[in-house]
Z-matrix of the N, CA and C atoms (Angstrom, degrees):
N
C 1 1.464
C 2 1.523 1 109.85
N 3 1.550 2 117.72 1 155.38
C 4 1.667 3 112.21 2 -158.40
C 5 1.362 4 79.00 3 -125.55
N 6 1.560 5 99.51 4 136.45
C 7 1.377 6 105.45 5 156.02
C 8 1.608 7 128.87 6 -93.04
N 9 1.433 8 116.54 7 118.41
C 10 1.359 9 121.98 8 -154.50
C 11 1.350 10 92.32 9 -125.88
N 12 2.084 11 101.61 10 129.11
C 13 1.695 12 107.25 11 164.94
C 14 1.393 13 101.90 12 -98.66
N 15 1.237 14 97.74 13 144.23
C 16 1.894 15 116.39 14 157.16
C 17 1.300 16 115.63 15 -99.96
N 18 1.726 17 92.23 16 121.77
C 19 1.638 18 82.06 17 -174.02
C 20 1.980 19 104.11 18 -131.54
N 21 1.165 20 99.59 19 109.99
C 22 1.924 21 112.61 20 -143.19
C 23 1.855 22 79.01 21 -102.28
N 24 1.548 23 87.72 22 161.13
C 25 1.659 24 108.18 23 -165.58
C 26 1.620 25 121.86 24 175.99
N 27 1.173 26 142.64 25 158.49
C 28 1.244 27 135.21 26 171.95
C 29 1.430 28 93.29 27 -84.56
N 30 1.499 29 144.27 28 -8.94
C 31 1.483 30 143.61 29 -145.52
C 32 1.540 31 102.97 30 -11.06
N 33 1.263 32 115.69 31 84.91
C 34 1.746 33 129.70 32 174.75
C 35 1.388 34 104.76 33 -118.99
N 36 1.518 35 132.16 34 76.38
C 37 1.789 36 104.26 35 -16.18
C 38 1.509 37 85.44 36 -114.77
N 39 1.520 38 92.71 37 -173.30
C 40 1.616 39 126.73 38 -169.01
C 41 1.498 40 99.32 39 -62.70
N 42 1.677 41 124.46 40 141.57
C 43 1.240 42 122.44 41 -156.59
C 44 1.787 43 95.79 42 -150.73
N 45 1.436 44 117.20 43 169.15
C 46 1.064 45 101.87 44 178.45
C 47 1.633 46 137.68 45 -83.09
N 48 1.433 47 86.34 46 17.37
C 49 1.862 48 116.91 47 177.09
C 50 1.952 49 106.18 48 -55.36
N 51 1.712 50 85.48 49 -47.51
C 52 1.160 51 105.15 50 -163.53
C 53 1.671 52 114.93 51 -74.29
N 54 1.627 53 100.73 52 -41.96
C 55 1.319 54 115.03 53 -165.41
C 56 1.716 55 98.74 54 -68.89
N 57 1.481 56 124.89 55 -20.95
C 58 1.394 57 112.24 56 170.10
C 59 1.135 58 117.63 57 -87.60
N 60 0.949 59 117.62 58 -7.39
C 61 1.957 60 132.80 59 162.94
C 62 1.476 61 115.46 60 -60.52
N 63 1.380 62 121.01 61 -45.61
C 64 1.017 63 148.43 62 -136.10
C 65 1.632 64 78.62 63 -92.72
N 66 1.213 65 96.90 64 -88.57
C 67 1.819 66 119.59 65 -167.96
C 68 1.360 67 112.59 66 -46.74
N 69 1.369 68 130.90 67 -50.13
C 70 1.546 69 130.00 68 152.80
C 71 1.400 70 133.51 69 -32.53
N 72 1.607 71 98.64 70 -44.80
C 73 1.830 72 96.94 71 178.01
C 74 1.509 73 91.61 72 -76.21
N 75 1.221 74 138.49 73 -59.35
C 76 1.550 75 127.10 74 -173.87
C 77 1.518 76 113.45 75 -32.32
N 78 1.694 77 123.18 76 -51.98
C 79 1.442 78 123.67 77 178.94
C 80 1.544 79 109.80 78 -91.96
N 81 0.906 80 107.20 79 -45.28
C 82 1.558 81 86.35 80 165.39
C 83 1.738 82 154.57 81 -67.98
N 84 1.462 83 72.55 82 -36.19
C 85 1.714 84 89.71 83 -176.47
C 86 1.501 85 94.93 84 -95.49
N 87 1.063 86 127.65 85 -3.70
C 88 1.586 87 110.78 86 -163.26
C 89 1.255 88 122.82 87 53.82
N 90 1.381 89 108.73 88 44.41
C 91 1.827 90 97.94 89 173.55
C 92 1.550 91 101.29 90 -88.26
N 93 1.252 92 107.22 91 154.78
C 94 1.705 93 113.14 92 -179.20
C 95 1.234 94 119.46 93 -62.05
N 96 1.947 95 102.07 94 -37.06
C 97 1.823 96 125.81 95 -136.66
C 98 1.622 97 96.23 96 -165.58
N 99 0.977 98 76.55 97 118.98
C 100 2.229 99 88.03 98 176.85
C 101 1.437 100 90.61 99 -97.17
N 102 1.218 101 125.77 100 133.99
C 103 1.574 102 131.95 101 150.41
C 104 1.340 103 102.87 102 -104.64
N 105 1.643 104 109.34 103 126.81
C 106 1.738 105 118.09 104 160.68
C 107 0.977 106 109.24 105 -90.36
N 108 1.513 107 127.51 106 144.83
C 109 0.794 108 146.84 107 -136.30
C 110 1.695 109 119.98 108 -161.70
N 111 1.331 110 101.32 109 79.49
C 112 1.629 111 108.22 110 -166.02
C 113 1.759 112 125.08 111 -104.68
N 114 1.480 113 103.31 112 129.07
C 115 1.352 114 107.74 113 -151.90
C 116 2.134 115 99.52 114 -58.77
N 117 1.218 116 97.74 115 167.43
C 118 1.438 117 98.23 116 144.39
C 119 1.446 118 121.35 117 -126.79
N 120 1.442 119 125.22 118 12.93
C 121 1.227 120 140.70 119 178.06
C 122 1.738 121 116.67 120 -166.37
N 123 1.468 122 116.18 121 68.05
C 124 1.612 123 86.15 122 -177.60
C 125 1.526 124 108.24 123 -73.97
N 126 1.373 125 96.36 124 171.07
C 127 1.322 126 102.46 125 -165.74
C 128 1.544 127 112.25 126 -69.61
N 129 1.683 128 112.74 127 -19.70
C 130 1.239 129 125.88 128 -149.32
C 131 1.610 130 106.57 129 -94.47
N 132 1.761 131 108.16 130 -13.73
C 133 1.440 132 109.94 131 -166.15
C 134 1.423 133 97.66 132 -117.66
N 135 1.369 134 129.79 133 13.50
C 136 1.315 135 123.23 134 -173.16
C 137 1.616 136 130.49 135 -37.65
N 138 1.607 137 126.99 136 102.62
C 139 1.314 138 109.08 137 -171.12
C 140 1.639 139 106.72 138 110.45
N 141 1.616 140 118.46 139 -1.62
C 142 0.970 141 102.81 140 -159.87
C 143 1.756 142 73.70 141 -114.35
N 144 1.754 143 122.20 142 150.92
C 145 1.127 144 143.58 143 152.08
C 146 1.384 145 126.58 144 -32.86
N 147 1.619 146 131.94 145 83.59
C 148 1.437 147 101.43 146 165.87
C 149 1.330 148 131.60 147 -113.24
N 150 1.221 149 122.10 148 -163.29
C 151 2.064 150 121.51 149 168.96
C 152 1.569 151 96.75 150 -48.18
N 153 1.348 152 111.21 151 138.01
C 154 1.613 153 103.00 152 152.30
C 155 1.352 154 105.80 153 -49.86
N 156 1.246 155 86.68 154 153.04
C 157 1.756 156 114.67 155 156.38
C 158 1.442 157 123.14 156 -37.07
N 159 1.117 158 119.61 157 -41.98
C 160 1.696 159 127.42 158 -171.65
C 161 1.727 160 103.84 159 -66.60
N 162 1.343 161 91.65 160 -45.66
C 163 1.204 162 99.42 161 -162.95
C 164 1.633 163 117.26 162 -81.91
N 165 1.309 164 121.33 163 -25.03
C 166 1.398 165 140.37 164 143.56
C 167 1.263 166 118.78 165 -37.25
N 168 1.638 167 115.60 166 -51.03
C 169 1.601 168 99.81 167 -166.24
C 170 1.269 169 111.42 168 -97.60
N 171 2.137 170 95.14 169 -4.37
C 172 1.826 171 88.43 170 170.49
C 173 1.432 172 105.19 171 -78.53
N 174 0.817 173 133.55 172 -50.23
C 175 1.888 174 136.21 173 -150.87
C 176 1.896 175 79.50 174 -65.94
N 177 1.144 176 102.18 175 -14.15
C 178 2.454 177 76.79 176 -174.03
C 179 1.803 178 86.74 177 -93.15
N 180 1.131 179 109.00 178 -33.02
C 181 2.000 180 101.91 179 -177.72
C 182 1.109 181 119.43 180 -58.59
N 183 1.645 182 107.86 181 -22.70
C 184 1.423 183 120.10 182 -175.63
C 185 1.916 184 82.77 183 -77.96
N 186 0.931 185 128.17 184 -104.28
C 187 1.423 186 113.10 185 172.48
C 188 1.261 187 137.66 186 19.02
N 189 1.428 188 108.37 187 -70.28
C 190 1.640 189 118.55 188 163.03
C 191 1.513 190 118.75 189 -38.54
N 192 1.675 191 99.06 190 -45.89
C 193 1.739 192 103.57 191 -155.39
C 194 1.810 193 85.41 192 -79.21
N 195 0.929 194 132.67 193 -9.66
C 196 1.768 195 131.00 194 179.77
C 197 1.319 196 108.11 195 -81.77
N 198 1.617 197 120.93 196 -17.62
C 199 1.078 198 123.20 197 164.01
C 200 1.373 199 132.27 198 -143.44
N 201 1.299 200 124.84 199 131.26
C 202 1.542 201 126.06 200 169.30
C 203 1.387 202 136.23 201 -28.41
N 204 1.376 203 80.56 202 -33.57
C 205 2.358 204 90.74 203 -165.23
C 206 1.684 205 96.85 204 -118.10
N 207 1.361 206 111.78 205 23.95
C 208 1.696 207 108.93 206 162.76
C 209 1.467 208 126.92 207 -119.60
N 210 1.290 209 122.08 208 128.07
C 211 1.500 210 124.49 209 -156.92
C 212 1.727 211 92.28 210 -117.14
N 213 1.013 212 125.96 211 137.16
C 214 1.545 213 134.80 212 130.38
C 215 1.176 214 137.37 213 -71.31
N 216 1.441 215 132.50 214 119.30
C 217 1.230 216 137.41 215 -161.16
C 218 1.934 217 95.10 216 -111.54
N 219 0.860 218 131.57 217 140.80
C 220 1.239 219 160.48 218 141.53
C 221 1.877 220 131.50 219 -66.69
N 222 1.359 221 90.12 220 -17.59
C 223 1.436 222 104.87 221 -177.80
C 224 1.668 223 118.07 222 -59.80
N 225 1.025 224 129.14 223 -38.84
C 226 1.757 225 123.20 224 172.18
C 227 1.631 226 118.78 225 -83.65
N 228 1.597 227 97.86 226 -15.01
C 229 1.649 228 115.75 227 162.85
C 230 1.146 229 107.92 228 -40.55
N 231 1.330 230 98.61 229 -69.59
C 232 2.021 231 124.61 230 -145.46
C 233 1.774 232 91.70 231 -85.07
N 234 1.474 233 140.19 232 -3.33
C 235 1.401 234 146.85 233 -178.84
C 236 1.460 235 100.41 234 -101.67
N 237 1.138 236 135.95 235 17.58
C 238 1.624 237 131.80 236 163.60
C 239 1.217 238 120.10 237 -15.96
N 240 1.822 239 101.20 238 66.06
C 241 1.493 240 119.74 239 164.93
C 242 1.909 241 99.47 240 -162.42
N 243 1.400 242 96.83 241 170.20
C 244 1.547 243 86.25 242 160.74
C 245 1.163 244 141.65 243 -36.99
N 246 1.512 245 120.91 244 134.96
C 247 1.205 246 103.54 245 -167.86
C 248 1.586 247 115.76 246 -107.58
N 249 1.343 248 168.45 247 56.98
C 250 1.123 249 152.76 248 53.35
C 251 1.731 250 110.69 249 114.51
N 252 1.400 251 110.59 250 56.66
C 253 1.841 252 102.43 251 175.39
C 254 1.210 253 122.57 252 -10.91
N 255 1.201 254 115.84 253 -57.49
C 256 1.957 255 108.82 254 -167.63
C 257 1.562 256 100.97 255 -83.03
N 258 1.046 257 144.62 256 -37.13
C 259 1.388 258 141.02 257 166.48
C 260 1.433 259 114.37 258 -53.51
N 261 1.171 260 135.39 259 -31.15
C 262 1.175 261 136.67 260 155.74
C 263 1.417 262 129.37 261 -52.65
N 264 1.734 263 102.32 262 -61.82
C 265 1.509 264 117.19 263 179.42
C 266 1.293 265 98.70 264 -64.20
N 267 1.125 266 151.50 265 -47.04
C 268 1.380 267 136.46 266 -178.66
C 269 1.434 268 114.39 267 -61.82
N 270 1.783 269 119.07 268 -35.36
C 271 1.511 270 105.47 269 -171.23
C 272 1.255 271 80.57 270 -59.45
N 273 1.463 272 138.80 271 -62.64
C 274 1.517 273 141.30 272 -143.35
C 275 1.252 274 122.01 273 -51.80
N 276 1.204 275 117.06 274 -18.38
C 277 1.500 276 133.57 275 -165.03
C 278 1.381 277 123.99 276 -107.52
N 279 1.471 278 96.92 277 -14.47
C 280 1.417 279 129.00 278 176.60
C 281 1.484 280 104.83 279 -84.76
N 282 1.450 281 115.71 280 -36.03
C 283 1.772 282 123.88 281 -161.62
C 284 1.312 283 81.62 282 -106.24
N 285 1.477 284 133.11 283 -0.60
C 286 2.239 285 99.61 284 -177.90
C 287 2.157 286 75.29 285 -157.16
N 288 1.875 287 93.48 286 85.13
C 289 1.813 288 81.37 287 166.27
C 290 1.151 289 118.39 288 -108.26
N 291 1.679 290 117.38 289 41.67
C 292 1.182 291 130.22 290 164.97
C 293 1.647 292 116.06 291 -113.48
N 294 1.397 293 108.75 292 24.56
C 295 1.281 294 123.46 293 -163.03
C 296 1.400 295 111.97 294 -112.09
N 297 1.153 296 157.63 295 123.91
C 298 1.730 297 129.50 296 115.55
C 299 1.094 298 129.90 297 -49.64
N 300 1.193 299 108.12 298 130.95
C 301 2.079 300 120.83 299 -165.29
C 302 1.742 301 89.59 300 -110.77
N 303 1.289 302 107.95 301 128.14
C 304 1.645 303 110.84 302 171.46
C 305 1.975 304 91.37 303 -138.07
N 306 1.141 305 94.96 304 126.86
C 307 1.498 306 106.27 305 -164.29
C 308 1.620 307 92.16 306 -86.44
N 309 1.158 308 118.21 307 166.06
C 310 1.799 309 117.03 308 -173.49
C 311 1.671 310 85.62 309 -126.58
N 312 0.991 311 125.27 310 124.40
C 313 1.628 312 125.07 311 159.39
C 314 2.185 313 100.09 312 -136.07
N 315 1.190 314 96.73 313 136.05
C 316 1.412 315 120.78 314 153.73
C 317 1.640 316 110.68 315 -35.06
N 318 1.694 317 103.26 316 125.31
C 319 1.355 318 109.95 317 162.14
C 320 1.667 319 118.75 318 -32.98
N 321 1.422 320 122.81 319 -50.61
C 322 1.475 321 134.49 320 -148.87
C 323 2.032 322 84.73 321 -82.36
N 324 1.347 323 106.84 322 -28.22
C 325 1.566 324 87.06 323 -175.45
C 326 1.603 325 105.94 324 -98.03
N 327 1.330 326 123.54 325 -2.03
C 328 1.570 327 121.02 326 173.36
C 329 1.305 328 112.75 327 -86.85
N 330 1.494 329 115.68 328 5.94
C 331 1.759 330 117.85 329 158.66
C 332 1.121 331 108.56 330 -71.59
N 333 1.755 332 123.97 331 -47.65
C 334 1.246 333 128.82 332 -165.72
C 335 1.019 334 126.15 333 -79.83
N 336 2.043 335 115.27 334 -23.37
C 337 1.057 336 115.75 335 -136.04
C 338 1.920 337 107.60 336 -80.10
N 339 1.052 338 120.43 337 13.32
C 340 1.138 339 126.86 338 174.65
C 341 1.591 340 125.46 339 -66.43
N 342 1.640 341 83.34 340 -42.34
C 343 1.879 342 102.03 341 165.16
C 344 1.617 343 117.77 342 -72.11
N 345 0.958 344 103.36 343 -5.67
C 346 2.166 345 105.61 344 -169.30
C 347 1.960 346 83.38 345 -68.74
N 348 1.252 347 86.51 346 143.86
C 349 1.415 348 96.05 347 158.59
C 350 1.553 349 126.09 348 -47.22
N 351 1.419 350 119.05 349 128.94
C 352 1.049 351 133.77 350 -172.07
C 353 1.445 352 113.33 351 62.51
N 354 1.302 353 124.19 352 20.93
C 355 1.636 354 143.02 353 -145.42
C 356 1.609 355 103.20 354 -63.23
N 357 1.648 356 120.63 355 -37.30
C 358 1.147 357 125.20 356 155.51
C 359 1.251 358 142.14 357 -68.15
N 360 1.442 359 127.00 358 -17.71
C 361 1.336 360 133.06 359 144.58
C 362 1.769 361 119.95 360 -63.62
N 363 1.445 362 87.31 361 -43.33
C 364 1.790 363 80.45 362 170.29
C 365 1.074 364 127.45 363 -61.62
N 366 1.105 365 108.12 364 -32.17
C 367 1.788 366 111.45 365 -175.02
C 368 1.792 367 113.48 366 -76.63
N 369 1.438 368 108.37 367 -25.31
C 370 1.170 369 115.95 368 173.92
C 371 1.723 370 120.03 369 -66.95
N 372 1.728 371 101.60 370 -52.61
C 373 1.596 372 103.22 371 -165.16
C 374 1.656 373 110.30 372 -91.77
N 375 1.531 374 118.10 373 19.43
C 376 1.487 375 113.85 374 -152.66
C 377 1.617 376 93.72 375 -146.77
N 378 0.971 377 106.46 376 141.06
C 379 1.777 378 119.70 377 151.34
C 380 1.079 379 127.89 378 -100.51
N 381 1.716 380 119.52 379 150.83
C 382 1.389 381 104.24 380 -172.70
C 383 1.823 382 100.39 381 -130.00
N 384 1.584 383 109.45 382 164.75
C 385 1.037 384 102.38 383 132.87
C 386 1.244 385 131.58 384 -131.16
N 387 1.598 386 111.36 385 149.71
C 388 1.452 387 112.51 386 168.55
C 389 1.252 388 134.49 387 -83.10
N 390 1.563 389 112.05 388 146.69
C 391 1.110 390 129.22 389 168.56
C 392 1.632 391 129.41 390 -96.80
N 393 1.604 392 136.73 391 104.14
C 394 1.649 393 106.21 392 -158.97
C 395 1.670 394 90.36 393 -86.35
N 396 1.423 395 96.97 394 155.42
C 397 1.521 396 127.81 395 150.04
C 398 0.935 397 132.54 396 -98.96
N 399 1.550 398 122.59 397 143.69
C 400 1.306 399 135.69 398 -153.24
C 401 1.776 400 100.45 399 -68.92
N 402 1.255 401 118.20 400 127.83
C 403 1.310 402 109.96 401 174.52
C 404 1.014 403 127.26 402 103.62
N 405 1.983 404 116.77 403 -3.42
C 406 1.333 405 125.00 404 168.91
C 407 1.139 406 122.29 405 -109.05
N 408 1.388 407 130.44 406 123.41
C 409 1.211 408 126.64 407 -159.70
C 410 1.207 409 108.34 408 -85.78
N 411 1.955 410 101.76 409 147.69
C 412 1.580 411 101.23 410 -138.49
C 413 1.679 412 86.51 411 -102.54
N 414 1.246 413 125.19 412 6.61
C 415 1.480 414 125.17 413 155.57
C 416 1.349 415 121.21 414 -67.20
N 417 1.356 416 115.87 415 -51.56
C 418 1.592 417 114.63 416 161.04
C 419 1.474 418 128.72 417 -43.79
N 420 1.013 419 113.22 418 -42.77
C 421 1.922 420 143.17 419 174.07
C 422 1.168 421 103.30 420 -55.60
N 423 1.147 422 122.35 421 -60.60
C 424 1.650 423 130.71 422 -171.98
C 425 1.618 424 104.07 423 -63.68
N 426 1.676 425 111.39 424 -47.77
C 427 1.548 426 106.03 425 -174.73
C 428 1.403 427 98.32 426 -66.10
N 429 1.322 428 118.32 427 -40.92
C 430 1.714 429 95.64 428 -169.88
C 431 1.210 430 111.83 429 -90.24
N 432 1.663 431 142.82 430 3.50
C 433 1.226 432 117.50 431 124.08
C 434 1.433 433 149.78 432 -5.62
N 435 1.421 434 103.60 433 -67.97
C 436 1.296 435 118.77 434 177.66
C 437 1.425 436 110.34 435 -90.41
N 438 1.364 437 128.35 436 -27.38
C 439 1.510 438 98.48 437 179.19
C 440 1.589 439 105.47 438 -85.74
N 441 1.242 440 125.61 439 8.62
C 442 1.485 441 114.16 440 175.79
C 443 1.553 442 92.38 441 -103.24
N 444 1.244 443 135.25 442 -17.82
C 445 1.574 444 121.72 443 169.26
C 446 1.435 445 101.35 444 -73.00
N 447 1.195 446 143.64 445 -34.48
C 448 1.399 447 143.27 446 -166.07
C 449 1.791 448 105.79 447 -85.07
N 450 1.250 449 110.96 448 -38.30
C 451 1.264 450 86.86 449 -179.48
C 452 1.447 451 104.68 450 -129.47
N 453 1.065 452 121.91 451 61.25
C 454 1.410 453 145.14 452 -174.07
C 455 2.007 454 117.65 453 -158.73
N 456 1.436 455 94.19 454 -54.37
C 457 1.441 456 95.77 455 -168.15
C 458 1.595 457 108.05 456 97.99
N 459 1.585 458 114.83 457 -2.43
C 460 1.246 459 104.20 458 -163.71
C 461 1.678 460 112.37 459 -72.66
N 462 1.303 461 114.23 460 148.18
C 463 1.336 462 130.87 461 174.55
C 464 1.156 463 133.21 462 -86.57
N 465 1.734 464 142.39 463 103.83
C 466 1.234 465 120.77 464 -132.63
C 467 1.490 466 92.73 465 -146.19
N 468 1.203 467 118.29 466 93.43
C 469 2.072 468 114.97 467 160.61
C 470 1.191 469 114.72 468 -66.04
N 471 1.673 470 118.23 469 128.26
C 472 1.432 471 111.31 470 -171.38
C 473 1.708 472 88.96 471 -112.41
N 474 1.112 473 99.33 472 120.61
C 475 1.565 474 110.76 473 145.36
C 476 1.681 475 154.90 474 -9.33
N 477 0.932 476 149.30 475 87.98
C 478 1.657 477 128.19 476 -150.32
C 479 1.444 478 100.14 477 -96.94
N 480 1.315 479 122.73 478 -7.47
C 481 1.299 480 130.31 479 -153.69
C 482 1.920 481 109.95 480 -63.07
N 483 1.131 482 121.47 481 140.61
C 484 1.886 483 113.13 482 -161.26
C 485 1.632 484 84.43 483 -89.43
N 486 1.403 485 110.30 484 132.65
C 487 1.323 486 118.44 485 170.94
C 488 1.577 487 131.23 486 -54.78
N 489 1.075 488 110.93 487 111.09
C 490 1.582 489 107.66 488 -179.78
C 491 1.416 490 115.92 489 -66.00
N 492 1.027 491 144.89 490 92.58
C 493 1.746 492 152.54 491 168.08
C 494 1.396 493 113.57 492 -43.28
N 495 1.742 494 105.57 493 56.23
C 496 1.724 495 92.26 494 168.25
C 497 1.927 496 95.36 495 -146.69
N 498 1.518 497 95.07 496 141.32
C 499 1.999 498 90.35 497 157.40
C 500 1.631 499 97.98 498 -118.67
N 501 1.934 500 70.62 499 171.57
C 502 1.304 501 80.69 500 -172.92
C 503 1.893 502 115.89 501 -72.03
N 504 1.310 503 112.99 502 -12.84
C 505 1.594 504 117.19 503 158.41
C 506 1.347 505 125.33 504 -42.17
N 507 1.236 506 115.97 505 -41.27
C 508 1.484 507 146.24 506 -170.03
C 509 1.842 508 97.06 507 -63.55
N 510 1.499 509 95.17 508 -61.61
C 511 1.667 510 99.89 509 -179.60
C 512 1.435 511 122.50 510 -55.41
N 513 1.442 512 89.65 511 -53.76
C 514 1.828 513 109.21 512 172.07
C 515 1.827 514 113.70 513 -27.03
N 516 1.790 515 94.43 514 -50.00
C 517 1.279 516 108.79 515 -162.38
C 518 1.395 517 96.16 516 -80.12
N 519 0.996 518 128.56 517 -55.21
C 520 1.621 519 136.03 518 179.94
C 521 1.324 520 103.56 519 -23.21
N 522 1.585 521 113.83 520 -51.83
C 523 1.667 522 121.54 521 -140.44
C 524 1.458 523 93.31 522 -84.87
N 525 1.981 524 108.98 523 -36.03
C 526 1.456 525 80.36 524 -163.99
C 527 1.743 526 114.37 525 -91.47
N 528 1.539 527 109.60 526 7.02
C 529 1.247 528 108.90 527 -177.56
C 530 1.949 529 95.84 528 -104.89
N 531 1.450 530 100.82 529 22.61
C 532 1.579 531 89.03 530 165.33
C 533 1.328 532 137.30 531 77.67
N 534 1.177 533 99.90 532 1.03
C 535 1.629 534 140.30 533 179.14
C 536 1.503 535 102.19 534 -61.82
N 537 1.400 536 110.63 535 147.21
C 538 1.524 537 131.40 536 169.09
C 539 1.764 538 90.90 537 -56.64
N 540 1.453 539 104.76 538 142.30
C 541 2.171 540 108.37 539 163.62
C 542 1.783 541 96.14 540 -117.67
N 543 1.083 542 109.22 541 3.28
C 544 1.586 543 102.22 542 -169.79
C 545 1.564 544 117.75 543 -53.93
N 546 1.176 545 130.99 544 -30.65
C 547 0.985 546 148.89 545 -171.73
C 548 1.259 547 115.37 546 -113.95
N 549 1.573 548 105.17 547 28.50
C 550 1.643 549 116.16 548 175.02
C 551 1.231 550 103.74 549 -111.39
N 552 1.659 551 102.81 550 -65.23
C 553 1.521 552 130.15 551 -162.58
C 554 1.453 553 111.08 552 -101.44
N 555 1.610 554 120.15 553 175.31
C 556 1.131 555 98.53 554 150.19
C 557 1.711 556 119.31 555 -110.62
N 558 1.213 557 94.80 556 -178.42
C 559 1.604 558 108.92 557 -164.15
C 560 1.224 559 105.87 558 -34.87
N 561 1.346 560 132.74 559 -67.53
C 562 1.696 561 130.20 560 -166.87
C 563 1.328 562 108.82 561 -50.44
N 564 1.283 563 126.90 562 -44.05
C 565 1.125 564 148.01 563 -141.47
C 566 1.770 565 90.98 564 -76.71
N 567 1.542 566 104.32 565 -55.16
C 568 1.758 567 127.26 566 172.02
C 569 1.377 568 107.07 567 -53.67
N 570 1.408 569 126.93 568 -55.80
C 571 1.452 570 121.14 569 174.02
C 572 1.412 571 122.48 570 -55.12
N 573 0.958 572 107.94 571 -50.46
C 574 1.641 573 125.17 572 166.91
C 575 1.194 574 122.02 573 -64.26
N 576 1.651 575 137.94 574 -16.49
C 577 1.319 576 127.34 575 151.61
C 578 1.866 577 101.46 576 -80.76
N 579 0.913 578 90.82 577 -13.94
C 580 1.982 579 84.80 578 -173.23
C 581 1.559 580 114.97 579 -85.31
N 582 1.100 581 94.46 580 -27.29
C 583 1.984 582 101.91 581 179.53
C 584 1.549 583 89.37 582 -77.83
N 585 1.300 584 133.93 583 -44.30
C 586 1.628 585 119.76 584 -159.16
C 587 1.985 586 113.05 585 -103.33
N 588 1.687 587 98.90 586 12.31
C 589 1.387 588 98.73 587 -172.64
C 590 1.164 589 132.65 588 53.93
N 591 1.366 590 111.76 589 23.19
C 592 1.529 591 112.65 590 178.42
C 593 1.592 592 120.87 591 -65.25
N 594 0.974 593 113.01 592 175.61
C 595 1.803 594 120.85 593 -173.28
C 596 1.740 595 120.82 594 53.17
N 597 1.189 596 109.98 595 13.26
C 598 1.960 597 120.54 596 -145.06
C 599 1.652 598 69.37 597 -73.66
């Protein structure tokens, strides 16, 4: 059985927030295979503007091809509706049941994640690992650790990885006021919003 992280996002676009996310669950957690995993509706940004699609799942392929053990999934793309964590992880688990699926979500969203739709089934049939973010106090994190292992069972790898301090808003804003992204993204990622004019 392979241990596989999901690591889900609007990546508009992919930044180096992510890329230490990315690389940590591989050495730390021992996942085999990172699948990215890009929304076409989170639930949380509804209404808000993003990159087309094309251009989203290229800048994560560009990604993939930098590494061996990273897959892009297309799957919440091609569902042009909200997109819904536990409805996902189950199609996913259904299409790879030779897999372990450990979903990667951010400290700041494992406060909430109780409220996500179906938030109590998820926590039951799924493992996660975490990632901390800059700015969440890692006393809060720790308590809700344990009360979602206690009354959940949930299973939770925490991360050592030092938080990278960037969103992808941050870039957005950079690009259109003309700003250096070098120290956002990485390089391909920079060439490739620059050949297609994105964020102008």
């Amino acid at each position: 059985m392979s241990e596989i992280g999901i690591l889900g996002g609007t990546f508009d676009p992919f930044h180096l927030g992510h890329l230490s996310v990315l690389e940590s669950a591989i050495e730390e957690a021992d996942c085999e295979k990172i699948v990215l995993l890009p929304a076409k509706v989170n639930p949380f940004k509804i209404g808000k503007k993003m990159a087309d699609d094309r251009h989203r799942l290229a800048m994560l392929e560009i990604i993939a091809d930098m590494y061996g053990n990273v897959e892009v999934s297309d799957f919440e793309i091609k569902e042009a509706k909200v997109s819904y964590t536990y409805h996902t992880l189950r199609s996913i688990s259904r299409q790879r049941p030779d897999d372990r699926l450990h979903f990667i979500v951010g400290s700041d969203s494992l406060l909430s994640i109780e409220s996500w739709h179906k938030g109590d089934e998820l926590l039951r049939e799924f493992s996660f690992i975490l990632a901390p973010r800059p700015g969440f106090c890692t006393g809060k994190t720790a308590d809700k650790l344990k009360e979602l292992y206690i009354k959940y069972g949930t299973k939770i790898k925490v991360l050592n990885n030092r938080p990278v301090d960037v969103s992808s808003t941050e870039v957005r804003k950079a690009l259109k006021e003309g700003r250096s992204i070098e120290r956002y993204i990485p390089e391909p990622i920079a060439d490739y919003i620059d050949e297609k004019g994105l964020y102008r």
